[in-house]
C-alpha positions in Angstrom: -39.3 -10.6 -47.2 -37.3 -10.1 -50.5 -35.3 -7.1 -49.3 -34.6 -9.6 -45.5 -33.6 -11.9 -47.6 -31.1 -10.4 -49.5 -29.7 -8.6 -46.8 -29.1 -11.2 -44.7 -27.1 -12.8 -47.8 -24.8 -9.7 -48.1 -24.5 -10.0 -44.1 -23.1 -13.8 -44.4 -20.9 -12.9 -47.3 -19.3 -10.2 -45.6 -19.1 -12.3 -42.7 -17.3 -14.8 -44.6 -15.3 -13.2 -46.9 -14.0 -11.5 -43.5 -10.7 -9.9 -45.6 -8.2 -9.9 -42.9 -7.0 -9.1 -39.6 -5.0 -5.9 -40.2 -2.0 -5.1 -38.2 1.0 -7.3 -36.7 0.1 -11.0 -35.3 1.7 -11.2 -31.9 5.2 -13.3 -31.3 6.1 -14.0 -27.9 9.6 -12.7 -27.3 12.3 -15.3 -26.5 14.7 -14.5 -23.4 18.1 -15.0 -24.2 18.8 -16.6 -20.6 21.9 -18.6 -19.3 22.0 -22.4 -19.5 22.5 -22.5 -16.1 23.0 -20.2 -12.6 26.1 -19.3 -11.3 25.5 -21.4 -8.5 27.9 -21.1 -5.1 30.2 -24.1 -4.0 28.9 -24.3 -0.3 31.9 -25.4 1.7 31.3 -28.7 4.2 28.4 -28.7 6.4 26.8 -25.0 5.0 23.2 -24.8 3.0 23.7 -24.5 -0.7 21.9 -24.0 -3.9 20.9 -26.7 -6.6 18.9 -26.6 -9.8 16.4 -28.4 -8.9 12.2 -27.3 -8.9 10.9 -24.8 -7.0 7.7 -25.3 -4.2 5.4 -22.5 -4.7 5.4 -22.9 -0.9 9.2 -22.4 -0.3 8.5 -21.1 3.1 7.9 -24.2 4.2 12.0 -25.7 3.9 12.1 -23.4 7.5 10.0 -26.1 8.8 8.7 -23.4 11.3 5.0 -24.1 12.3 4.0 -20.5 12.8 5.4 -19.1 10.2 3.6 -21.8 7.7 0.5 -20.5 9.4 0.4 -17.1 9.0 1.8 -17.5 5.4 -1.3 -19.7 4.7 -3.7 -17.0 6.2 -2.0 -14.5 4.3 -4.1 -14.9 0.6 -7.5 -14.4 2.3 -6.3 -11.5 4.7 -4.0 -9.2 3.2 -5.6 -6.2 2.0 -2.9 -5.5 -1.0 -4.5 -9.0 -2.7 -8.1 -8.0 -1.9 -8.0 -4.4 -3.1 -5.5 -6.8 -6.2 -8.5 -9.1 -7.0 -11.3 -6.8 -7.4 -9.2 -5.0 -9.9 -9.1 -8.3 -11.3 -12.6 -8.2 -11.2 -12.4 -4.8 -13.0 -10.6 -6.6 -15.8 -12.8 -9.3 -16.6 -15.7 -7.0 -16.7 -13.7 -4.6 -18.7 -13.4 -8.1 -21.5 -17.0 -9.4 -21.0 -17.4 -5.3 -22.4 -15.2 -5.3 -25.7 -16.1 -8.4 -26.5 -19.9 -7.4 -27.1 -18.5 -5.0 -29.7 -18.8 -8.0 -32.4 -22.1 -9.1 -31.2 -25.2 -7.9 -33.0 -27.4 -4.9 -30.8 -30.7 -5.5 -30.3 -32.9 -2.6 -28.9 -36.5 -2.8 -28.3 -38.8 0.3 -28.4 -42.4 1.8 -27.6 -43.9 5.2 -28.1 -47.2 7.2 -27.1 -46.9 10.7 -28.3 -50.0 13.1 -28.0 -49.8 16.5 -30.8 -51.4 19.4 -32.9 -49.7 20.9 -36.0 -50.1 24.7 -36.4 -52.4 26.1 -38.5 -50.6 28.9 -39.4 -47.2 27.5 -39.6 -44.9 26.8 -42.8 -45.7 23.0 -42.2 -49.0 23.2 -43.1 -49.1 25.3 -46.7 -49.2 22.4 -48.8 -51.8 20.3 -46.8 -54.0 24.4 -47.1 -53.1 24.3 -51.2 -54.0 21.1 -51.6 -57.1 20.7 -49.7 -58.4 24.4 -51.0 -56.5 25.3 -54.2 -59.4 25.4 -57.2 -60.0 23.7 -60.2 -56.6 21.2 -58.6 -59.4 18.2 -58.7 -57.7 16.8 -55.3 -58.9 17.9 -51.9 -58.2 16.6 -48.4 -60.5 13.6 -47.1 -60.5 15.5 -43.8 -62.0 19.2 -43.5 -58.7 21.8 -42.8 -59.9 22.5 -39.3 -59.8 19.0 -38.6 -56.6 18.7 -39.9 -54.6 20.7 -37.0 -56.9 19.4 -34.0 -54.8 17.3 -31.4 -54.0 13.7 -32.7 -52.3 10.4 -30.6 -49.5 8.2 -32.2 -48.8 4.8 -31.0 -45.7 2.9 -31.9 -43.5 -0.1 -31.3 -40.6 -1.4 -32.5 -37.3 -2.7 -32.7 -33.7 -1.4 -34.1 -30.9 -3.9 -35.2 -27.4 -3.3 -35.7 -24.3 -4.7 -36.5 -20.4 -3.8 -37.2 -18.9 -6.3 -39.8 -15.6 -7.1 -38.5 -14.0 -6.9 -42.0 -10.7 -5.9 -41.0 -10.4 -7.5 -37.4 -11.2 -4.4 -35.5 -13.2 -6.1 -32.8 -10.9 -9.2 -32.7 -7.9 -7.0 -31.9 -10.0 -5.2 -29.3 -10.5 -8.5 -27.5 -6.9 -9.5 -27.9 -5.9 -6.2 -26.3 -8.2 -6.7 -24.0 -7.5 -10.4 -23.2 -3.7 -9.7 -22.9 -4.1 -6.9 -20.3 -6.6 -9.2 -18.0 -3.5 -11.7 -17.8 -1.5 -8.5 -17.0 -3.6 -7.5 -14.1 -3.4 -10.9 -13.3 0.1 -11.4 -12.9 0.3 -8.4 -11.2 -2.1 -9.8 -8.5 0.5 -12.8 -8.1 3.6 -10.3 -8.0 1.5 -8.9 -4.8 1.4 -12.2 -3.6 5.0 -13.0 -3.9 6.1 -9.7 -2.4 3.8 -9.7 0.3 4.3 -13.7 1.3 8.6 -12.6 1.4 7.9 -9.7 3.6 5.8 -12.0 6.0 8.3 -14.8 5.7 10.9 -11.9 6.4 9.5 -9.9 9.2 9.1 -13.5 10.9 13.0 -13.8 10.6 13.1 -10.7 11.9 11.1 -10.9 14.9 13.0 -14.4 15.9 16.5 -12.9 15.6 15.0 -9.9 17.5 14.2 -12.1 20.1 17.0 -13.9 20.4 19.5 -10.5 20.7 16.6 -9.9 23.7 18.0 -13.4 24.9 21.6 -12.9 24.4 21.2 -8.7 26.4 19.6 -10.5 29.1 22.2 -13.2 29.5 25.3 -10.6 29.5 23.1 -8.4 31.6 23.1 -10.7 34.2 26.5 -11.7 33.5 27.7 -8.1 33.9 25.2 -7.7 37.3 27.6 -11.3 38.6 30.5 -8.9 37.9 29.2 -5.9 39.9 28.4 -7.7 43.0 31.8 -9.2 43.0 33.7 -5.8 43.0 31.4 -4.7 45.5 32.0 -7.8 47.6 35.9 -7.1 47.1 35.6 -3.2 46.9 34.1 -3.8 50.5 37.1 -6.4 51.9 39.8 -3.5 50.2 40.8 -5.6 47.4 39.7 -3.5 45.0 38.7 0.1 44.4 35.5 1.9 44.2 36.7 2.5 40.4 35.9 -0.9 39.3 32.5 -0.9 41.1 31.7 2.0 39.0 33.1 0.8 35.7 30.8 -2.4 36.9 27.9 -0.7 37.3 28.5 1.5 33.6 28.7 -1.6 31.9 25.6 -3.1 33.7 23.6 0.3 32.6 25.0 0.2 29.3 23.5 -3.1 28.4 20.3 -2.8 30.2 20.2 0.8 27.5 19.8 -2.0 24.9 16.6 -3.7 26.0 14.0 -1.0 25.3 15.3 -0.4 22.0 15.3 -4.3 21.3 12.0 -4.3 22.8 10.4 -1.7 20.7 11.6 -3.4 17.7 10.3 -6.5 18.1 6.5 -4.8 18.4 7.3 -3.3 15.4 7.6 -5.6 13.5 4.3 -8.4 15.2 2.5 -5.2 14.1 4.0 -5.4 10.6 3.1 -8.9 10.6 -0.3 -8.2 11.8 -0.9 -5.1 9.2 0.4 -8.0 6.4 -2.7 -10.2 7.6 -5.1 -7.5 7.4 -4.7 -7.7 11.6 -5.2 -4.8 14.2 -2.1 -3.6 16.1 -1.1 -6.0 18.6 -3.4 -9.0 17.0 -0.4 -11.4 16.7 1.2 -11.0 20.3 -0.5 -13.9 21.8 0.6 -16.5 19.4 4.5 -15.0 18.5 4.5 -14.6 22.6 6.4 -18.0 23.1 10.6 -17.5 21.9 11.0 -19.9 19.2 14.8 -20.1 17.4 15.4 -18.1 13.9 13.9 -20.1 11.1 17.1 -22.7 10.3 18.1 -22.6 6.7 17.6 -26.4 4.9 21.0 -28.5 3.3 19.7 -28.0 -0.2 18.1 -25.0 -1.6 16.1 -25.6 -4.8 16.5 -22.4 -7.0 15.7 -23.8 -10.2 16.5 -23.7 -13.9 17.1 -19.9 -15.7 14.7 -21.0 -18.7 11.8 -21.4 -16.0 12.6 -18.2 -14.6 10.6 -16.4 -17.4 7.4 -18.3 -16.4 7.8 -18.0 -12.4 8.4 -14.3 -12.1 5.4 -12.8 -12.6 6.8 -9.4 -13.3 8.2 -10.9 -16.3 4.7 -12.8 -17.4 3.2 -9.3 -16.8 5.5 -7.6 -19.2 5.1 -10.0 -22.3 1.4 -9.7 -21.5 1.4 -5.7 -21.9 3.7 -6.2 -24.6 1.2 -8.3 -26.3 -1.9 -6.0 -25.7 0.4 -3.1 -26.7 0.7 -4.8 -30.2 -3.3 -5.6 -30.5 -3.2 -2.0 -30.5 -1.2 -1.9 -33.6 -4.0 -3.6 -35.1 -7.0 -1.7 -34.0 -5.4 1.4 -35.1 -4.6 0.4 -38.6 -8.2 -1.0 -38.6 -9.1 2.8 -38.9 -7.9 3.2 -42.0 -10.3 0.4 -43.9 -14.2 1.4 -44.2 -16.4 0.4 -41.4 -19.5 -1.3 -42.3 -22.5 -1.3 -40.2 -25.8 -3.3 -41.4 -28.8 -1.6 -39.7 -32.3 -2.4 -39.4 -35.8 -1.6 -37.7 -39.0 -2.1 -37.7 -42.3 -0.8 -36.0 -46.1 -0.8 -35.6 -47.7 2.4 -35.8 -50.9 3.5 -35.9 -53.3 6.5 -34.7 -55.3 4.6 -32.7 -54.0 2.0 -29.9 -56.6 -0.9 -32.0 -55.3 -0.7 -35.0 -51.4 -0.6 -33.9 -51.0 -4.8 -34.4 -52.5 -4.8 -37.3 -51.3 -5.2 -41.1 -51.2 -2.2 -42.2 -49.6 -0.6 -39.7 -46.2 -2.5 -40.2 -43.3 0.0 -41.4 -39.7 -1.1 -41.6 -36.2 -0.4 -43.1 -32.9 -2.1 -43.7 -29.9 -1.6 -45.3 -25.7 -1.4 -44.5 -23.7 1.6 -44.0 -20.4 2.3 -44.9 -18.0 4.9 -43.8 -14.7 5.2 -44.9 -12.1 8.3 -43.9 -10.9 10.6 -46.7 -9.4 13.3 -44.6 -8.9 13.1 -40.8 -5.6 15.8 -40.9 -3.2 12.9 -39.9 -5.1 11.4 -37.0 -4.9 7.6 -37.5 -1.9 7.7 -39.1 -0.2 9.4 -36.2 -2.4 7.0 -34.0 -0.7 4.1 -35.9 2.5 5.3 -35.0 1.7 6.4 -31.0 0.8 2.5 -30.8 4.0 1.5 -32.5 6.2 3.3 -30.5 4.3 2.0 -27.4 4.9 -1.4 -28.7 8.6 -0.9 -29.2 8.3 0.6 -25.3 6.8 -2.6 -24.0 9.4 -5.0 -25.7 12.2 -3.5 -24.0 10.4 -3.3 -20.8 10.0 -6.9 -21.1 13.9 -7.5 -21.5 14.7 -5.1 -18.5 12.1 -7.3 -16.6 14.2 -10.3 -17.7 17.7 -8.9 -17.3 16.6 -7.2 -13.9 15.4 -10.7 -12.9 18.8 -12.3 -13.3 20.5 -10.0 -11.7 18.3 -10.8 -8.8 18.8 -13.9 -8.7 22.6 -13.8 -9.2 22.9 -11.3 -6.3 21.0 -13.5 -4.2 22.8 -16.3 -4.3 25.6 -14.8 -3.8 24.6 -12.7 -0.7 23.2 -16.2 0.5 26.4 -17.9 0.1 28.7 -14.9 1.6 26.7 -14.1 4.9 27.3 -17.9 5.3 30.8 -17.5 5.5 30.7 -14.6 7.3 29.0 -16.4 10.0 31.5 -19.0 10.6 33.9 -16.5 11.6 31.5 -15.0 13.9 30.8 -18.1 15.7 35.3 -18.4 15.8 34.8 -15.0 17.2 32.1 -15.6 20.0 33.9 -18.4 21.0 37.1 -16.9 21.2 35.8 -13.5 22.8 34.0 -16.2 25.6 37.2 -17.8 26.3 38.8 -14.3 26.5 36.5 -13.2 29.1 36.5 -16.4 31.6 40.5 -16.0 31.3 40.3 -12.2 32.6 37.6 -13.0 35.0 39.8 -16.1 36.5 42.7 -13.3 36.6 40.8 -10.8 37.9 39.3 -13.0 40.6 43.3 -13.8 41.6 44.3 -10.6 41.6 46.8 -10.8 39.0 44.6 -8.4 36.4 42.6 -5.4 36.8 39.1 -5.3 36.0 39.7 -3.1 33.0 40.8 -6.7 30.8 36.9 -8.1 32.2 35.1 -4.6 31.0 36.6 -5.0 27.8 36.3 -8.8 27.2 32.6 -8.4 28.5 31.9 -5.3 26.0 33.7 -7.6 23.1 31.7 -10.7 23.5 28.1 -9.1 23.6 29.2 -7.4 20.3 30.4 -10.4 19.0 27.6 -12.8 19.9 25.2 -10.0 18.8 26.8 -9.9 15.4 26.5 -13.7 15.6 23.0 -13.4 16.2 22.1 -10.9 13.2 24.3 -13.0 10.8 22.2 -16.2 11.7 19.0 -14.1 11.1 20.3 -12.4 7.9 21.1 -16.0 6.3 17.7 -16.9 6.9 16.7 -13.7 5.7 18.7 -13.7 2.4 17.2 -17.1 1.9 13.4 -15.3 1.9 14.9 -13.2 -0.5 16.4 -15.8 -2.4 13.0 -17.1 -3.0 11.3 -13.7 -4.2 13.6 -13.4 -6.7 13.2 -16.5 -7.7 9.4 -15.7 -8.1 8.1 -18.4 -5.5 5.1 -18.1 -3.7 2.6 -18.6 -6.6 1.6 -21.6 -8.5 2.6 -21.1 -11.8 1.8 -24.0 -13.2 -2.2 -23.2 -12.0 -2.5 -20.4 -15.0 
């Protein structure tokens, strides 16, 4: 009880004394961001940016029902976030593991062993002088031939031990290990925000898709209006079985589009679906009805830059391995200090199975253990420096992830703000090229033009409303990109 005692003293005053936790404390790295974006000047009646918060759910500013349901069935569906949360899952586990390293093991133990000790072997020469040497005045209280006949041992027990965290070993392991669960974690949510823009973006997409379907189909049957009319004059001699031909080109030549539109559009239900975790063709039922490309709002909320280092994820990610990287510092300076480990066991063990909980057969031992290395040919010391090279890796990883994010951002907003302009020409141009073509149609119909000026002004407006038609869609689609680079799609405030 003496010896328990006092070890149990020396185990509290290590435990207390504790020395220090070697290597660097962690400092979380300050971003040198702008005061402000370079936000756009929207001109009169055009969608621009303002610093104001972000929604987490910015897909909802489209105020497009569907596409608010899929995004919301996207978190349980998507396969990317389930194959992302188990190895979340992997994490924590990997924690819960470390952090037994400063707990106290306990390991319980029983024993039946069944054995015979040579009589002839080099074991047994002291218990043969002993037991037979003359004139000694000792001798064996067993005969020698009972000596080697088969005996049974019975034992149980228990082993102790326990690494004194002197140095902060252990506590940098679970810092290391802490930092690089919130890694995993915010590489979950970068998932999530990549995978909610492509949804949000494939939905764009398929509505502009649809809508060039709309706009082939109308100047298909525009052009088909056309080619009955130079039949119909073709046939009373007005005209010439050269613009019935030219006619019927230009009817073929838009009709070549629709398969190709057509195609597209299940591509990209079917990217959609895969997104949701969806069989091929799951989603045609419900995106079956046309509906009009998501409209862009007034006011876009983008934001200030010095919350831009806590939305993006990538960035949290980066200052999280940059903080496990320097726990590693630590762990690896640990090794040069002496580890000391208090041990202990004790057991019952007897011959016979009746006398195995009794007093006498009670054996123990106890006692701490110190190891300390003299001469490891460079190891930890070139450990020590692996780590802090890694470290030095990881901080400027974490200002590219910054830097990278602003440039993002900036190029976004800019992209945003140009396609806008660039769509108010188109629409000039669409309406021009429509008044083009009912002026050579109105000619053509007095005989005053050939039907070369209708071909032309035809061919001219489908390109133009076409253009029209993917500029709408890429504003809406600059705006989805807006948004991932702006890190939205993930509750920040929720970690």
């Amino acid at each position: 009880m003496r010896h328990l005692t006092f070890a149990a003293g020396v185990a509290a005053c290590l435990a207390v004394a504790g020395c220090e936790t070697v290597g660097p404390n962690y400092v979380a790295p300050q971003a040198d961001l702008p005061k402000s974006l370079n936000l756009p000047v929207p001109a009169a009646k055009r969608s621009g940016a303002v610093a104001e918060p972000v929604d987490p759910t910015w897909w909802k500013v489209f105020g497009d029902p569907v596409l608010i349901s899929l995004e919301q069935r996207l978190s349980e569906s998507n396969l990317d976030l389930r194959a992302a949360a188990t190895r979340l899952a992997q994490a924590r586990a990997q924690l819960g593991f470390v952090s037994t390293a400063g707990l106290p093991s306990t390991q319980v133990k029983g024993s039946y062993t069944n054995s015979r000790t040579s009589a002839v072997g080099p074991s047994d020469l002291g218990v043969k002088s002993s037991a037979s040497a003359p004139g000694s005045g000792q001798s064996h209280p067993l005969p020698v031939s009972e000596l080697f006949q088969p005996h049974d041992v019975y034992q149980a027990g228990f082993d102790v031990g326990w690494e004194v965290d002197l140095w902060g070993r252990v506590a940098r392991l679970i810092e290391s290990s802490t930092a690089q669960l919130e890694a995993v974690a915010y590489a979950r949510h970068e998932i999530e925000v990549t995978a909610s823009a492509e949804l949000a973006r494939n939905y764009v997409l398929f509505r502009g898709t649809q809508l060039k379907l709309q706009i082939t189909r109308e100047n298909l049957a525009a052009a088909n209006k056309s080619l009955a009319l130079t039949r119909e004059r073709a046939a009373g001699g007005v005209t010439t079985d050269l613009d019935v031909a030219n006619a019927a080109a230009t009817v073929e030549t838009i009709a070549a589009n629709l398969p190709a539109l057509e195609a597209r559009k299940a591509e990209l239900a079917n990217a959609m679906a895969l997104l949701l975790g969806a069989q091929p063709r799951a989603l045609e039922a419900e995106l079956a009805a046309p509906r009009a490309v998501p409209p862009v709002p007034p006011r876009v909320p983008v934001g200030i830059p010095s919350e831009l280092a806590l939305r993006r994820p990538d960035i949290r990610r980066a200052e999280a391995q940059l903080h496990a990287a320097t726990a590693d510092i630590g762990v690896a300076t640990a090794d040069f200090y002496p580890r000391v480990v208090l041990a202990g066991s004790g057991a019952m063990q007897a011959l016979n199975i009746h006398q195995l909980f009794s007093g006498l057969a009670a054996t123990y031992s106890l006692g701490p253990s110190i190891s300390l290395p003299i001469f490891d040919g460079g190891r930890v010391k070139r450990t020590v420096e692996l780590r802090e090279a890694q470290q030095q890796e990881a901080a400027i990883l974490w200002q590219r992830t910054v830097l990278v994010a602003l440039h993002d951002v900036d190029n976004a907003l800019t992209f945003y703000d140009a396609e806008q302009r660039r769509f108010d020409r188109l629409q000039a141009a669409v309406a021009a090229n429509r008044r083009a073509l009912g002026l050579a149609r109105a000619r053509y119909e007095q005989g005053v033009a050939d039907f070369l000026q209708v071909l032309v002004a035809q061919r001219a407006l489908l390109a133009a409303e076409q253009d029209q038609a993917d500029s709408q869609t890429t504003i809406s689609t600059n705006l989805v990109l807006l948004y991932k680079a702006l890190g939205g799609g993930w509750d920040s405030t929720a970690q």
